[in-house]
N, C-alpha and C positions, 0 to 999 in steps of 0.2 A: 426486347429481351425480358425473358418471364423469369423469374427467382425459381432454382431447383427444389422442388417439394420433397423436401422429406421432412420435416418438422409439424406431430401433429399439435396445430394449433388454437388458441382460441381467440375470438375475433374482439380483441383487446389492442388498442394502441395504446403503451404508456407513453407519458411526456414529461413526467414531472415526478419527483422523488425527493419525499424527506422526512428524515429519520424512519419508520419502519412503516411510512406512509406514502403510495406514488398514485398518481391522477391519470385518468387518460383520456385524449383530447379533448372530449367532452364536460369536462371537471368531476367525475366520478372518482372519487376515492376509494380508494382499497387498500387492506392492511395487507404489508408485505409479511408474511410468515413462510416465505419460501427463497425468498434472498436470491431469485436464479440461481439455482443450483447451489446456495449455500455460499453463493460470490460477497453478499454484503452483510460484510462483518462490524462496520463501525457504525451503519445505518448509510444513508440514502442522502447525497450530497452534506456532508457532515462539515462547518464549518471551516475546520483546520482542515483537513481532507483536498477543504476547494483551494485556500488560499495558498498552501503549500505549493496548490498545485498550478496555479494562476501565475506564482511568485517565479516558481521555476517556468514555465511557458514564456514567461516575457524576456529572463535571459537566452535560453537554449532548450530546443525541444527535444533532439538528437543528434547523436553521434554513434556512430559505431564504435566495436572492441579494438577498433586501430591505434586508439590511443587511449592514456590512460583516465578513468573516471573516477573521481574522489569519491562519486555518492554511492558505488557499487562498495568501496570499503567501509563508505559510515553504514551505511547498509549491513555489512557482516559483519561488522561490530555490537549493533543495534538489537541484530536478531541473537547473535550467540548469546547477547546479556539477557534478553528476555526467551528465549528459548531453555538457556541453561548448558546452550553446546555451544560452549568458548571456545572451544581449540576447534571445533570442526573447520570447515573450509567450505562455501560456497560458492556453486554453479549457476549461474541463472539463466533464466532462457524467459518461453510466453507465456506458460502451458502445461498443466499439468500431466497430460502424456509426452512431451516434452520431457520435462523433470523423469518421468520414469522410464523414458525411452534413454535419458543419458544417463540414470542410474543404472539398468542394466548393460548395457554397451562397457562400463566402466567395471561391473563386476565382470562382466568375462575377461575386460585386459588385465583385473586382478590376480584369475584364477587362472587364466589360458584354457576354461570350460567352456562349454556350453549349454549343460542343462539347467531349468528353470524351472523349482516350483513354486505355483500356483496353487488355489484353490477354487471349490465351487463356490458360484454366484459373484466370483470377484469382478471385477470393472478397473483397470488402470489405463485406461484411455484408447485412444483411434487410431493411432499412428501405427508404424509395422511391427514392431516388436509389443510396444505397449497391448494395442490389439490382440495378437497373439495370447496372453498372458489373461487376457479377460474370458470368463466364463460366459459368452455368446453368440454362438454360432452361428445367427443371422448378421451381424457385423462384419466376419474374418471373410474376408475375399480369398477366392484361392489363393492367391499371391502373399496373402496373408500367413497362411497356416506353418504351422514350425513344427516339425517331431520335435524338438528340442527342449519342448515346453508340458509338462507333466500337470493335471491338475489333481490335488487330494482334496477327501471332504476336512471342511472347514471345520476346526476345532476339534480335529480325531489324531488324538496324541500314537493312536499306537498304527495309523497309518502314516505318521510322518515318519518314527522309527524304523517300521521297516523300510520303506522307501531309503532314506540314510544306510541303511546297513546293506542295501543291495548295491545303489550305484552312487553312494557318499561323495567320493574320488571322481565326480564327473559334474557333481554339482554345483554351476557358478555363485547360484544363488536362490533366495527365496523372496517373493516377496508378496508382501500381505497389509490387508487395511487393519487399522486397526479397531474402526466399527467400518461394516464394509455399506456403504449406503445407498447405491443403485440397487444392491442386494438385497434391500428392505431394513436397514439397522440391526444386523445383525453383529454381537460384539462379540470380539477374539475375545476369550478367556486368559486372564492372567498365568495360570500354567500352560495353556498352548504356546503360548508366547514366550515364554520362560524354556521352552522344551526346543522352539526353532533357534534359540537364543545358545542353546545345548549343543544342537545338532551342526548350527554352524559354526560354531568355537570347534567343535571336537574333528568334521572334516576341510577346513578352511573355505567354508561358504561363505558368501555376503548375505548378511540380512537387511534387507529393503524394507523399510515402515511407509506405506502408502500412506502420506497425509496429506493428500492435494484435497477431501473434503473431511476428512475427521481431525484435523490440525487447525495451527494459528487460534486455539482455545475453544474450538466450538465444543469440547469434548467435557469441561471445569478444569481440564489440564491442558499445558500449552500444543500437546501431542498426544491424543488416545493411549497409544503404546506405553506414555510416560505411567499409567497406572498399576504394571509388571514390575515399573522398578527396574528397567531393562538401559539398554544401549545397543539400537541397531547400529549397522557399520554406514548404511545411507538413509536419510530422509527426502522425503520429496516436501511439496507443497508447493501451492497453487489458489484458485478459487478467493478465498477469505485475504488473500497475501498482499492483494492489492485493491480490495475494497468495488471490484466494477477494472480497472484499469490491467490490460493484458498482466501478469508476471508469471512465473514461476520459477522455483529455486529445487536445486540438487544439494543438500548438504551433505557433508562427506568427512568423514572419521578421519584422522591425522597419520595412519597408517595405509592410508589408501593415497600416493602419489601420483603428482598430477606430472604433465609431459607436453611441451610444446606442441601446438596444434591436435591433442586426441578428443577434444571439445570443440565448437563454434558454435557461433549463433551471429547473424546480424542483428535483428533487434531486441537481443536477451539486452539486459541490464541497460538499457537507456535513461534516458537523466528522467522526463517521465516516469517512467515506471518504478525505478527506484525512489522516486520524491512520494509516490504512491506508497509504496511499500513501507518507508521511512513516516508515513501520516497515519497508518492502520495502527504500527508498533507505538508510537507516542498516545494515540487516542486510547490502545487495550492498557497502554501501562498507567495513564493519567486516570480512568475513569472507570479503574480498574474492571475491565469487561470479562474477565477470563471468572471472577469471581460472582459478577453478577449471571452468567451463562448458566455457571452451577447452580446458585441460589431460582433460578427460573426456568431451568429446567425442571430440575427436584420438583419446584412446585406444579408445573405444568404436569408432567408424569403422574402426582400422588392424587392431581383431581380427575385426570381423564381416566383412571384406574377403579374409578367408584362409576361410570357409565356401565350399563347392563351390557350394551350392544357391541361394546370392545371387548374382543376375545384376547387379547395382548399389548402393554405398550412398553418398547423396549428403547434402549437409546442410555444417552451419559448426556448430560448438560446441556445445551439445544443442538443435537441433533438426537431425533426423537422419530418412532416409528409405533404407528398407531393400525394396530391389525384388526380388520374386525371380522365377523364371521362370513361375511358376503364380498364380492366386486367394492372397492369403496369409491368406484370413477363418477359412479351417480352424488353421494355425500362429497366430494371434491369440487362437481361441479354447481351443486348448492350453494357452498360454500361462496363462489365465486360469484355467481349470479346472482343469490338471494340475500346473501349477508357481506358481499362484497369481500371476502379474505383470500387470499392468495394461500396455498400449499401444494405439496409435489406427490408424486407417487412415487412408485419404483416396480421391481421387474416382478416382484410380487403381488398379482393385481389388488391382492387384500387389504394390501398397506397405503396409507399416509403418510406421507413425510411431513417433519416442522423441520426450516431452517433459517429460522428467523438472523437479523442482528442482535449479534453478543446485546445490544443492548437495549431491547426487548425488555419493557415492561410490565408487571404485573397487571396494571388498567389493562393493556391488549392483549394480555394474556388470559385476563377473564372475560373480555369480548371475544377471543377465541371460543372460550368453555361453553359463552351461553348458545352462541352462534351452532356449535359445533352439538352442540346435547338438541338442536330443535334441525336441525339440517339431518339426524339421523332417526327423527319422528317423521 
C-alpha cells in the first residue's frame, strides 16, 4: 500500500525535536520557525511536557466520555484562569475543524438558523461545514458546498451592515479568525471586530472567534480577538493547545446551554490529551510565553522591516507574515536547504509565514535575520 499523495513535500525525515530545534535522520539540524503549522507552542519535547506526559501513560492512556474524567475539569479550570473565560464552558474534541465544526452546529441549535458568515481568504478547517466556511474552492467537494454560507470581504465594515440589515433574522452566526493565517496574516481590525460584535448583539447571532491558529498566545494575547476588548459567544482552538498532541476545544459562553447527547466525541478529551493541554498551560504561565511571544515578535517585525526586498511584514506577536515583492517559494526553500530554517507559506504565494515556539529566542531569531537577508541575495 502506497500513502495517498496529496501533501506537497520536502524530502526531510525529522526524528528528533528540541526546544525550537529538530534533526532529521541524518543528524542535520534545523531551526524550527514553523512549529507545523503553528502546533508547537511550548518548543519541541519540553521537559514537563514529556514527564507529565510519561507520568500520565504509565497510569491510563484512555477512556472515553462514558464515564467521568477529572483532567477534562482541571483542564477547564486551568484554561478559563489563563484564558480569562471563567465562566465559559468547554467542548473538547481532536481538531481544530472539529472545534469549529461543533461551534457552528451549536449556533444554529442556538438560533434555529441557518446562515453563515464568513469572509474572504478565511480557512476554518476540512470537515463539512468547517470546509464550507473556508474561502477555497479547490477544497469544497460538491458535497461540500452549502447555500447557507455567505462570504463577505474581510474587514469591510459597511458590507457586514448591509448584509445584517438584509437577512439579520436568518443569521446563525459569524465567524472569523482573528489574524486569519492560511490567508497570508492578514489581521481583523479592532472596529471590524467591534462592528460583528454590534451586528450579532443587535440580531441574535453567534459570534465564533476562530483561534485554532491565532490563539493560546501566539498573538502577545491569550486570543487575537482579545485585542478589540471584545467577548465572542464561541472560541475554538486547536494546534498550539497541545503542543504536537491531537486536542482541540470549543469554549462556549454561559448563555449558550448545553443538552444531553447534542455533542460527542470518542476520543475528544482523553487523559492524554488533556495532560497535554494541562503541560502547554503550566509551561505559557511559568515561563511566561505569551509575553515573551510579544517581546519577539515586535522585535522580529521591526528588523525584517529595514530589508529592501520585503514589500510588507504584517502579523501581532509570532505569528508573523513576511510579503515580498516576488513568489517567496525559492527564499523558503533556501531557507531550508541553505541555512537549514524551517518556515511556512500560505495561500498568498508572496508571503512567508513565522510560527515559531512562544518561546523563541532572540539568538534564533537573529539567525533567522542573517540567514534570511542572504537567502534573498
Amino acid at each position: 500500500m502506497k500513502l495517498f499523495d496529496v501533501y506537497p513535500i520536502y524530502d526531510i525525515s525529522v526524528v528528533k525535536g528540541k526546544g525550537s530545534y529538530v534533526w532529521d535522520e541524518k543528524g542535520t539540524q534545523y531551526l524550527d520557525l514553523y512549529g507545523g503549522h503553528a502546533v508547537i507552542s511550548i518548543g519541541h519535547s519540553h521537559p514537563k511536557y514529556v514527564q507529565m506526559l510519561t507520568e500520565q501513560l504509565n497510569k491510563i492512556g484512555f477512556y472515553s466520555n462514558f464515564v467521568r474524567l477529572p483532567l477534562q475539569e482541571q483542564l477547564a479550570e486551568k484554561l478559563g484562569k489563563v484564558s480569562g473565560l471563567i465562566d465559559y464552558q468547554l467542548f473538547l474534541s481532536n481538531s481544530g475543524a472539529e472545534a469549529n465544526e461543533n461551534a457552528l452546529k451549536l449556533a444554529s441549535f442556538a438560533t434555529n438558523r441557518k446562515k453563515i458568515i464568513s469572509f474572504t481568504k478565511s480557512f476554518h478547517g476540512r470537515t463539512s461545514l468547517a470546509v464550507a466556511c473556508t474561502d477555497n474552492p479547490s477544497i469544497i467537494a460538491p458535497v461540500n458546498e452549502n447555500e447557507n454560507v455567505i462570504f463577505l470581504p474581510f474587514n469591510d465594515i459597511n458590507s457586514l451592515q448591509e448584509t445584517f440589515a438584509k437577512i439579520g433574522n436568518e443569521v446563525a452566526a459569524v465567524i472569523i479568525e482573528g489574524i486569519q493565517g492560511v490567508g497570508g496574516i492578514q489581521i481583523a481590525t479592532n472596529e471590524f471586530l467591534n462592528e460583528i460584535r454590534n451586528q450579532c448583539n443587535q440580531f441574535g447571532s453567534v459570534f465564533i472567534a476562530d483561534s485554532v491558529q491565532c490563539g493560546y498566545g501566539r498573538s502577545g494575547k491569550f486570543f487575537a480577538h482579545d485585542f478589540a476588548n471584545i467577548r465572542a459567544d464561541i472560541y475554538t482552538t486547536a494546534k498550539g493547545m497541545g503542543n504536537g498532541f491531537p486536542i482541540g476545544g470549543t469554549l462556549i459562553a454561559p448563555h449558550l446551554k448545553p443538552k444531553i447527547g447534542m455533542l460527542g466525541t470518542t476520543f475528544g478529551g482523553n487523559h492524554l490529551a488533556c495532560t497535554a493541554a494541562l503541560a502547554v498551560l503550566e509551561v505559557i504561565e511559568t515561563e511566561n510565553l505569551i509575553e515573551n511571544a510579544k517581546k519577539m515578535g515586535d522585535y522580529a517585525m521591526s528588523e525584517i522591516r529595514k530589508f529592501e526586498r520585503v514589500k510588507e511584514v504584517r502579523g501581532s506577536g509570532l505569528m508573523i507574515g513576511i510579503e515580498l515583492f516576488e513568489p517567496c517559494d525559492s527564499v523558503r526553500k533556501s531557507l531550508i536547504f541553505d541555512y537549514k530554517i524551517f518556515t511556512g507559506s500560505s495561500s498568498n504565494k508572496n508571503t512567508l509565514r513565522l510560527l515559531p515556539s512562544l518561546a523563541v529566542s532572540k539568538l534564533e531569531i537573529d539567525i533567522f535575520l542573517d540567514s534570511f537577508q542572504k537567502s534573498l541575495k
